[in-house]
N, C-alpha and C positions, 0 to 999 in steps of 0.2 A: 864576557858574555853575561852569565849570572853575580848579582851585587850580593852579598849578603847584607842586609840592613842591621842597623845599630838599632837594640835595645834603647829605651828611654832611660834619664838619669836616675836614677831613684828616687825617690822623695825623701825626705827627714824621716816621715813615719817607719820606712821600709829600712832602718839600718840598726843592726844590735848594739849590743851592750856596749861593745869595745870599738862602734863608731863605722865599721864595716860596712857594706851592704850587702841585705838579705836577698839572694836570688828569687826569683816569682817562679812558684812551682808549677810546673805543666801541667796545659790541659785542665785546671781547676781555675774556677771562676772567682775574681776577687770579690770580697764583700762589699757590698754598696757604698763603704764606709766604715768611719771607728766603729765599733760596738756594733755592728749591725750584726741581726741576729740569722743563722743560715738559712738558706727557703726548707720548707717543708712542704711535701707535696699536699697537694689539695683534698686526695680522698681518706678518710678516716683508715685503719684498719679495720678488717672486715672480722665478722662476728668468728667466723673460726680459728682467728688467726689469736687467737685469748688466752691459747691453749689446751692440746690436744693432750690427754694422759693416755699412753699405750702401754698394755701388757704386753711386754715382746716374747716371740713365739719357744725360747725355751723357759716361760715358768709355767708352772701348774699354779692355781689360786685353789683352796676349799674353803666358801663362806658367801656370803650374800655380800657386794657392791651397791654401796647408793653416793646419791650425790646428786647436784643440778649441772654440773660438769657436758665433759665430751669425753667419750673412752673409745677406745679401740682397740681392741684384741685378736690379738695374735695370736695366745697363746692358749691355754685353758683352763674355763673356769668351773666349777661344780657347787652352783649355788646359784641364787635369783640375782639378778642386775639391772638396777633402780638408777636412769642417767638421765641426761638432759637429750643426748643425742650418741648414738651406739651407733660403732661400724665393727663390724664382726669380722676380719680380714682372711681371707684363703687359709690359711693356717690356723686358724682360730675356729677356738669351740665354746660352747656352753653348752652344759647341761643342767636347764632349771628356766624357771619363767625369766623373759626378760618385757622390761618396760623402758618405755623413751618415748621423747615430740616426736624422733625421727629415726631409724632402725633401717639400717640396709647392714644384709647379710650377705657376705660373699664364701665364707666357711659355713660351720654345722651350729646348726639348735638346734634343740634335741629338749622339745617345750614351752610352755605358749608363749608368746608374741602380742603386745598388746601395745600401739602407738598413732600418733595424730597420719604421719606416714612412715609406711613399709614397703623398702624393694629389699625383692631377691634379682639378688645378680647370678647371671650364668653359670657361676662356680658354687653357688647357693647349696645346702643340703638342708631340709627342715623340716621335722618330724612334730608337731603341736599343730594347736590351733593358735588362728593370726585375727586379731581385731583390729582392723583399723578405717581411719576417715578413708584413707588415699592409698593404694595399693597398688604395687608391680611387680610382676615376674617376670623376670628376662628367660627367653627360650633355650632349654639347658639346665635349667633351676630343677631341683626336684623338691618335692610339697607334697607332705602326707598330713593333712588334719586339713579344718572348716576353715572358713572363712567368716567374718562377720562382721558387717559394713555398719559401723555404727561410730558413736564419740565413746570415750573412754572415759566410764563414770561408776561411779559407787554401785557396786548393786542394789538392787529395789530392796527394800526392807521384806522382811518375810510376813503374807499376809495377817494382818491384824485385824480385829474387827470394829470396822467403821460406826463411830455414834452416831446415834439415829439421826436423819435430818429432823430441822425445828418443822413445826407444825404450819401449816400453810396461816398464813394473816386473815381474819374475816374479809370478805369482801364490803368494801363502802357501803355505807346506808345514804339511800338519798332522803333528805331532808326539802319537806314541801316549807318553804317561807314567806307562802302568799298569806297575807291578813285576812281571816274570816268574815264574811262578807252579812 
């Protein structure tokens, strides 16, 4: 009732050393040809995928982290945190200013907050003030300190006193150039 069909001969290419033939592995697609090179997918990897550095949740750190990186912490730290992009995880703490493009807290800060954007997630705890372009709290978060909706930029210099403005220009002279009569 059922035939089992015959595999194809093999070709020349497909036999070892010792003149054998190499069975065709299942379920994988043969290459186009000699040398051909394997497909790779069409989308780039995506920007987070570069490399995420995590303190996992049993070390303690004491010192200030910087870097243009991605961190994520678990664990805790006691000093300021200088990244490119900060996730603060359930189990994770800081105490001391943190700075990042992008800062979502799900554990505690305990100290200002300064980024392009900031979400607290529902498990959030955070005791500072939060600067940022783009802001979210998720309902459940708790938030003790200001907010302040601004970009993230050098402070103004401390007043100095401005040189005088120049002196206003004469006003035009008109000049009469009719010939004397």
């Amino acid at each position: 009732m059922f035939n089992k069909t015959k595999s194809p001969a093999p070709s020349p290419q497909s036999r070892s050393d010792n003149g054998s033939p190499i069975p065709p592995l299942p379920d994988l697609p043969s290459p186009a040809g000699p040398g051909a090179a394997p497909a790779r997918s069409a989308s780039p990897a995506p920007a987070s995928a570069r490399g995420l550095s995590t303190l996992s949740s049993d070390l303690q750190f004491e010192g200030g982290i910087s870097g243009g990186g991605d961190l994520q912490i678990d664990g805790a730290i006691k000093g300021d945190v200088r990244v490119g992009r900060l996730i603060v995880g359930e189990t994770g703490a800081v105490e001391g200013n943190v700075s990042a493009d992008y800062v979502e807290v799900r554990g505690r800060v305990v100290g200002a907050i300064s980024g392009k954007q900031v979400k607290l997630i529902a498990t959030a705890y955070v005791d500072g003030d939060i600067t940022a372009e783009q802001m979210s709290i998720d309902i459940g978060a708790y938030f003790q300190g200001r907010v302040l909706q601004g970009r993230r930029e050098a402070p103004a210099p401390t007043a100095a006193p401005r040189p005088a403005a120049p002196p206003p220009e004469p006003a035009p002279q008109i000049i009469d150039m009719k010939p004397p009569a």
